[in-house]
C-alpha positions in Angstrom: 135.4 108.0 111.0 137.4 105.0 110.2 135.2 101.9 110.1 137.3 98.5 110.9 137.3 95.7 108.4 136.0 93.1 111.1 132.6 92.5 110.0 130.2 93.3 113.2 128.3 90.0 112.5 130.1 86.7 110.4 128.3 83.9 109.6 129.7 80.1 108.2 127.2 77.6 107.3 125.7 78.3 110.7 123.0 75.6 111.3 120.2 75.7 114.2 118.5 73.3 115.4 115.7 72.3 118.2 114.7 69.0 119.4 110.9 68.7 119.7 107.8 65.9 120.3 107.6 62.9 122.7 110.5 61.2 120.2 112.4 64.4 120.2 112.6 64.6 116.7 115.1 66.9 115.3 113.9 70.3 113.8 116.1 72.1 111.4 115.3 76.0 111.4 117.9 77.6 110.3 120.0 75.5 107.0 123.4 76.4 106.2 123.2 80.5 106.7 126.4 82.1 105.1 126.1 86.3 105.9 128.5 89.0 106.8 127.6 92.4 108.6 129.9 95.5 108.1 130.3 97.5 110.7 128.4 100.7 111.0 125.8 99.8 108.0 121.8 99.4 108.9 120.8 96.1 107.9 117.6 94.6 107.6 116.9 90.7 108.2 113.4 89.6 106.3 111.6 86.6 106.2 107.9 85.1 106.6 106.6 83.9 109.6 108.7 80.7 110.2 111.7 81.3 108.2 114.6 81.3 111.0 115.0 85.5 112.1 114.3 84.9 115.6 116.2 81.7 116.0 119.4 83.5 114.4 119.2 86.6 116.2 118.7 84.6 120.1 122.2 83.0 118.5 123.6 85.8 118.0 122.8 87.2 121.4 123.7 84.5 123.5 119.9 82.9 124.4 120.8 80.0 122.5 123.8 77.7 121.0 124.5 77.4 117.4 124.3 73.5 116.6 126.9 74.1 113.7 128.5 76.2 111.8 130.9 79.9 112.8 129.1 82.6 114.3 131.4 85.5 115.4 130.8 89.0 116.9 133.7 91.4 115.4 135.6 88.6 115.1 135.2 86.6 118.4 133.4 83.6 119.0 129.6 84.1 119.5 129.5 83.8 123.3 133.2 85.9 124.3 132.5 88.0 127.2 134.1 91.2 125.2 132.4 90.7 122.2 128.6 90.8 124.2 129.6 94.0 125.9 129.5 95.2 122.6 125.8 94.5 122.2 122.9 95.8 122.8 119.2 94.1 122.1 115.8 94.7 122.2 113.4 91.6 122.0 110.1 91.7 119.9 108.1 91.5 123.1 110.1 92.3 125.7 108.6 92.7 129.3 108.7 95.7 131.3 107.9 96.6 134.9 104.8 98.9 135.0 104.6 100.0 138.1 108.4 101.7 137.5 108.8 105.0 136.0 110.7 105.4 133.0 113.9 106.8 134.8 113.5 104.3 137.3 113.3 101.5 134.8 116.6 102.7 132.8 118.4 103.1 136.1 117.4 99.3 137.4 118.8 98.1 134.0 121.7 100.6 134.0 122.6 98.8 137.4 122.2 95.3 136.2 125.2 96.6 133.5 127.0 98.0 136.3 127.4 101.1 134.9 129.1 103.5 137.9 126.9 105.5 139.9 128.9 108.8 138.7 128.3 107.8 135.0 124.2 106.7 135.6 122.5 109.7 136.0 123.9 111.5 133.2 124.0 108.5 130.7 120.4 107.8 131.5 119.4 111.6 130.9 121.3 111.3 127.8 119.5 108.4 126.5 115.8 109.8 127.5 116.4 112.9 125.1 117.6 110.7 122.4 114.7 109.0 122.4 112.5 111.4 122.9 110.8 110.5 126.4 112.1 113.5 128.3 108.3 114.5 128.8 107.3 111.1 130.5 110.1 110.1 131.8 108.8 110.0 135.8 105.9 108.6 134.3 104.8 105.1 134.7 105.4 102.5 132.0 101.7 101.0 132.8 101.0 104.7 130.9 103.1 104.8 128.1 102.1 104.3 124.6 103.4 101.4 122.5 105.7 103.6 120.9 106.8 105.4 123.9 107.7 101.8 124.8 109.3 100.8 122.1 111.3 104.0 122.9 112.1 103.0 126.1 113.3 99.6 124.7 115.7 100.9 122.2 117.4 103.6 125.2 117.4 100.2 127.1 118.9 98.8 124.5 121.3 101.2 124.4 122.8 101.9 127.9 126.0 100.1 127.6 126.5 102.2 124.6 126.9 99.1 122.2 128.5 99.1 119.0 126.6 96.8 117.2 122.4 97.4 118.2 120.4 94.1 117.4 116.4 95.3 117.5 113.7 91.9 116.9 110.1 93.6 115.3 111.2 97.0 116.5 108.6 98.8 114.5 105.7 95.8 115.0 101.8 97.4 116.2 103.8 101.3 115.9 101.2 103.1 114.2 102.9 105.9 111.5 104.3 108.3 113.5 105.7 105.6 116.1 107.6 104.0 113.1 108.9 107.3 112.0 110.5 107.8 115.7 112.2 104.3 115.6 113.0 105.0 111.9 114.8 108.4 113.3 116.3 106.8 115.9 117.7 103.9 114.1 119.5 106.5 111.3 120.6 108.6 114.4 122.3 105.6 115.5 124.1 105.2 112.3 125.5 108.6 112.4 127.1 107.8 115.8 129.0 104.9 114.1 126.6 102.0 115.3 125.5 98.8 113.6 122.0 98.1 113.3 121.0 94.8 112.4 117.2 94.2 112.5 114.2 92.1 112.0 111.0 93.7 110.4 107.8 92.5 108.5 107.4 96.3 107.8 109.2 96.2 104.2 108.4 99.9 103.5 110.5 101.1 106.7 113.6 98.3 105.4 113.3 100.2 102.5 113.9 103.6 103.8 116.8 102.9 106.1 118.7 100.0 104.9 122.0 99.9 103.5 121.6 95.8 102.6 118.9 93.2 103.4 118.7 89.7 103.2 115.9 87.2 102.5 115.7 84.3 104.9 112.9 81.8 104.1 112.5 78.5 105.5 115.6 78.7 107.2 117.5 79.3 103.6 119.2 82.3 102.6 117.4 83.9 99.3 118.9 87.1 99.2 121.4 89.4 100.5 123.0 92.0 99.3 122.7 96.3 98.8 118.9 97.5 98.8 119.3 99.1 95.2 121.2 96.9 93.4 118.8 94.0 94.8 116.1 95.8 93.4 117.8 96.5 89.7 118.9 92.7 89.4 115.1 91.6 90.0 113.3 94.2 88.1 110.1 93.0 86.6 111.2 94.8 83.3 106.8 95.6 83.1 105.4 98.8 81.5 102.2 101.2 81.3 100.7 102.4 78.5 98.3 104.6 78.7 96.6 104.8 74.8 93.8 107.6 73.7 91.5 108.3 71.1 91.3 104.7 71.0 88.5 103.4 68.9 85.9 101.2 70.7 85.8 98.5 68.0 90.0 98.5 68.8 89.6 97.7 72.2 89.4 94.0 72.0 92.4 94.4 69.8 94.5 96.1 72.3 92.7 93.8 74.9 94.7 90.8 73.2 97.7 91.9 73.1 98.5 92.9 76.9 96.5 92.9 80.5 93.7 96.3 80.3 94.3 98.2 83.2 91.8 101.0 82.8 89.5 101.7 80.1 87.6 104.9 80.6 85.7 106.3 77.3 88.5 106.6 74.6 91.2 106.3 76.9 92.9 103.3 78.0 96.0 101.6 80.3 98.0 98.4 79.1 100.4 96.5 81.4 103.1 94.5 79.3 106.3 93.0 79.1 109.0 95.5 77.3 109.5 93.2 74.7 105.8 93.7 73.7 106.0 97.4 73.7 107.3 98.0 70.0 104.0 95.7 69.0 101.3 98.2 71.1 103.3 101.4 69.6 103.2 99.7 65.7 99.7 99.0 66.1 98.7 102.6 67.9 100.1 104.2 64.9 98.5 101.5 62.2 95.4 102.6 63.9 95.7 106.5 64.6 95.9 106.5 68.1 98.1 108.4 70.4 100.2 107.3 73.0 99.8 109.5 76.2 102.7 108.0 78.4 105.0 105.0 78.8 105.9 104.7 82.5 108.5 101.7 83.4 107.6 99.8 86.7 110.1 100.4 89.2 110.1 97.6 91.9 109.8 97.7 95.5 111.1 95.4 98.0 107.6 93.9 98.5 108.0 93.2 95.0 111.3 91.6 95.1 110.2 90.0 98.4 107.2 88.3 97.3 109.1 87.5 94.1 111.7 85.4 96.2 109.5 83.9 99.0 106.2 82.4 97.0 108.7 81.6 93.8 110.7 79.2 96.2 107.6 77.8 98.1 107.3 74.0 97.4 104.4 71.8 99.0 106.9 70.7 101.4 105.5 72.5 104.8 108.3 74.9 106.3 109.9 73.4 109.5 108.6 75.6 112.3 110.7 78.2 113.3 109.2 78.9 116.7 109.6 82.7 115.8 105.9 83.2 117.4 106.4 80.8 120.7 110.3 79.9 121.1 109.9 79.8 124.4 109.6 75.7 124.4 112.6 75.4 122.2 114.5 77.3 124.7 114.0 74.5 127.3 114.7 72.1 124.7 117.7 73.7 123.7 120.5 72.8 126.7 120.2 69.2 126.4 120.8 69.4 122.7 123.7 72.0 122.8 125.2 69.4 124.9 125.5 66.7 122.1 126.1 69.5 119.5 
């Protein structure tokens, strides 16, 4: 399949702002944000509680005005008709009608897209076995599970058969197996030629699925760039030693010289810096010991996350994002895209 060079999602210096208090102070959340989205890659958006996700995804879905900056969707203006056709989204607490089945629900939204009556049915059929409700769907949604309607979220997501699938927290309160479904779904979608872009506090999942990520923290791009090489670039460059036949008057010795993991008996585990490893292996042999294994830490992406977010933390208190209650800066947001 032949993948066009229009990124699915372009970003410029993109700023956001809100307008809050009696004085209606300005509010920076998002700073300057500079990204690009290829089309048909997975990629996952991270950042604390506060950092600017939300804000930048209701942008780039049309709930809210950019106050500066480009933001295009496959090359049009944020905003062009065409370009949100290609779109589909799924909120991180969307609201759903209980009393309606989940047919019924698919086919009231199905509607609002004006999808044909010919094409409904048999899109809507289509989307309930790809998401595996087939079992429940004349079932109400006052039933369902949290995953089953985090299911039903992503084939609403889905019905206008987007090209580029924006999901908010889709794997948020999922327990294991619910988060393998969305994980499924999400790489199905990928082999069907869609863009994913996401949002997740769930870094293990990011990490099984993602093509690229980037870091966003206090509105501030840390990060972006391909999983792996992310992860190489940042590497901690930390070892374990794992030392026997260690004499107990040596202990205090080896002690000294790097952080004691585990001491059990004769047997014990250093964590070092590789530059310090040439010192431990000189002094195992000075002393007759044996080395049982040297194992290189490999980092994860809650490493490198963790790494990025708390090493850039200042006391400066973040500006609030309203991630968790955006609702207000909603309201406060068509007076001020006026003047922006």
């Amino acid at each position: 399949m032949v993948v066009s060079n229009t990124p699915a999602i372009y970003l410029d210096n993109f700023v956001k702002e809100y307008r809050t208090g009696f004085f209606r102070k300005r509010i920076r959340v998002v700073k300057g944000l500079s990204l690009r989205v290829e089309q048909g890659e997975i990629f996952g958006f991270l950042g604390p509680n506060g950092a600017g996700k939300t804000s930048t995804i209701k942008v780039l879905v049309g709930l809210s005005h950019p106050t500066a900056g480009r933001v295009d969707i496959f090359g049009a203006p944020v905003g062009n008709i065409q370009a949100k056709n290609r779109i589909g989204f799924l909120p991180e607490h969307p609201y759903f009608y209980g009393y309606l089945t989940g047919y019924e629900f698919l086919n009231f939204y199905a509607r609002l897209f004006g999808i044909p009556r010919a094409k409904r049915s048999a899109r809507i059929e289509r989307l309930i076995e790809q998401v595996g409700i087939s079992h429940a769907q004349d079932t109400p949604l006052r039933k369902y599970s949290k995953g089953m309607i985090q299911r039903v979220g992503i084939a609403q997501a889905l019905l206008n058969d987007p090209d580029l699938v924006i999901l908010d927290e889709p794997m948020s309160g999922l327990d294991p197996i619910g988060r393998k479904d969305v994980r499924d779904i999400i790489l199905g979608l990928k082999e069907n030629g869609k863009t994913v872009f996401f949002s997740s506090h769930i870094l293990q999942d990011v990490e099984m699925i993602c093509d690229r990520v980037a870091i966003l923290n206090k509105g501030e791009l840390l990060k972006v760039g391909p999983l792996e090489g992310l992860l190489e670039q940042s590497a901690s460059q930390d070892v374990e030693v794992t030392i026997s036949n260690v004499d107990n008057d040596a202990i205090e010795k080896y002690a000294a010289m790097a952080d004691m993991i585990r001491h059990v008996e004769q047997k014990i585990t250093l964590h070092l810096p590789d530059k310090d490893l040439q010192k431990i292996i000189n002094q195992v042999f000075q002393d007759g010991a044996h080395i049982d294994s040297v194992i290189r830490h490999k980092d994860t992406l809650e490493d490198l996350f963790v790494r990025q977010v708390f090493g850039t933390q200042s006391e400066k208190a973040p500006a609030k994002d309203n991630d968790d209650n955006d609702d207000s800066a909603e309201n406060e947001d068509s007076s001020e895209s006026a003047s922006s």
